[in-house]
C-alpha positions, -999 to +999 in steps of 0.1 A: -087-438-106-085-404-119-118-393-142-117-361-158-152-348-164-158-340-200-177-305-210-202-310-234-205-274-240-171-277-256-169-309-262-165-311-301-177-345-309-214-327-285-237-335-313-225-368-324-221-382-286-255-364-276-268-382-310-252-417-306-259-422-266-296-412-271-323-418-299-301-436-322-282-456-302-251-475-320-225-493-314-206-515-337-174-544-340-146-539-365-125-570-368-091-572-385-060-595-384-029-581-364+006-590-378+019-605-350+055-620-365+074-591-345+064-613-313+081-640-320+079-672-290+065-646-268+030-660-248+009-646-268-020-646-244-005-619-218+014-603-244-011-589-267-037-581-230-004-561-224-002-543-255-039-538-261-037-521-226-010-496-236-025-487-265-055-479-249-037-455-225-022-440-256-056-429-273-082-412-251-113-421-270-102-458-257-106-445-220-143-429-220-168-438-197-197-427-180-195-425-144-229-412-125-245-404-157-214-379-163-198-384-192-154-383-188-122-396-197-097-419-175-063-414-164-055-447-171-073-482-179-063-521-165-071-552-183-099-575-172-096-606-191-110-641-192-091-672-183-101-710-191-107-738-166-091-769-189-112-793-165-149-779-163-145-758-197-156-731-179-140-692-181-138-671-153-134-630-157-098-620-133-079-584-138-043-575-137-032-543-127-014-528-160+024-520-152+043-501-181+068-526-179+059-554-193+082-581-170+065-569-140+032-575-155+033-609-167+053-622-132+015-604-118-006-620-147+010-655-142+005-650-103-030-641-112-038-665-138-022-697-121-046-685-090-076-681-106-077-702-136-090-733-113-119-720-101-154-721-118-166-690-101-176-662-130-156-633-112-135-648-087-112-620-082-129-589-060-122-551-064-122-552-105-110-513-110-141-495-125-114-481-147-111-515-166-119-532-200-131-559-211-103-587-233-108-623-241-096-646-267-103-678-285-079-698-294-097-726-308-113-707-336-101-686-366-129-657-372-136-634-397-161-615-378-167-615-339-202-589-327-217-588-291-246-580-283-249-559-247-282-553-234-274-525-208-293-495-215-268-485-244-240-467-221-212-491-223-190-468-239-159-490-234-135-509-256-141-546-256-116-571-277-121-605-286-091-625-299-087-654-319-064-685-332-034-670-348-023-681-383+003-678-410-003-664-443+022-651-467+050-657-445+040-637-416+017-647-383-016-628-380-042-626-351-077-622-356-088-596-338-127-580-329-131-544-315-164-536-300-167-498-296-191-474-290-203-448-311-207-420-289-172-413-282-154-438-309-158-433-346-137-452-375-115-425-372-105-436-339-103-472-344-074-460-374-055-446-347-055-474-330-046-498-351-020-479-361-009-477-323-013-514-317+009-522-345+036-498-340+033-512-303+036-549-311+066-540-343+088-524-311+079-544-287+107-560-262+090-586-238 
């Protein structure tokens, strides 16, 4: 992993990070439904982890961290997602390595999945990149409003998505969809961009 230190002496967003990271500690969940008709019969499960990955890598706010107290932005990010065990109704957290195309990452996300997904261990799958975020989905529920709450000291300055049962309204399929983001390094601003990304992402996608 690649982690560019970030100068705080520059850093233009100084005041609001320095603010948001110490005596008023915030962060907050945005949730939204995600036309999702451009995917047509596509699984949607690995699809969407795939394109919530790349549109992380597009938008640098997505990939802050701190690593050893130092606050910096990552190269690149993987996807560390949950899959369901249908006999103890139990999840377990796995992680695929993103590839940019998106054939080679589901063959690896199947392999993955089909290994792990009978297990009951939480984290079954070792090394989990430190350059990873957090996706999961539930498919059993339509939501209007998803929030976690972390208790970790307040430096969790990662992205963390929760997806839900996909449904048709007005002729098109839409995805509920929870962003839980930090507001240190990620203000409404940024969760625009993304959006905007993700949608423009999922529109041209070609699985």
């Amino acid at each position: 992993m690649a982690f560019h230190p970030i100068d705080l002496d520059s850093f233009p967003r100084r005041e609001h990070y320095l603010s948001f990271i110490g005596n008023n500690q915030c962060s907050y969940s945005m949730t939204v439904n995600v036309d999702i008709t451009a995917l047509g019969a596509q699984k949607l499960y690995p699809a969407m982890i795939w394109l919530l990955t790349r549109t992380v890598n597009e938008i640098p706010e997505f990939r802050m961290a701190l690593v050893d107290g130092v606050l910096g932005v990552c190269d690149d990010m993987h996807p560390a997602y949950t899959v369901f065990n249908k006999e103890s109704k139990t999840f377990s957290g796995i992680w695929t390595e993103f590839d940019p195309n998106y054939s080679a990452f589901l063959a690896a996300y199947e392999r993955d999945s089909a290994l792990y997904s009978a297990t009951v261990s939480y984290a079954p799958k070792p090394n989990t990149p430190p350059n990873s975020f957090n996706v999961s989905m539930m498919p059993w529920a339509t939501f209007t409003a998803v929030n976690l709450n972390l208790y970790n000291g307040g430096t969790a300055l990662l992205p963390i998505f929760t997806m839900g049962k996909a449904f048709f309204a007005d002729g098109r399929r839409l995805l509920p969809l929870a962003i839980q983001a930090h507001h240190a390094v990620c203000d409404g601003y940024h969760i625009g961009r993304f959006l905007a990304a993700l949608q423009g992402n999922i529109d041209g996608f070609e699985g």
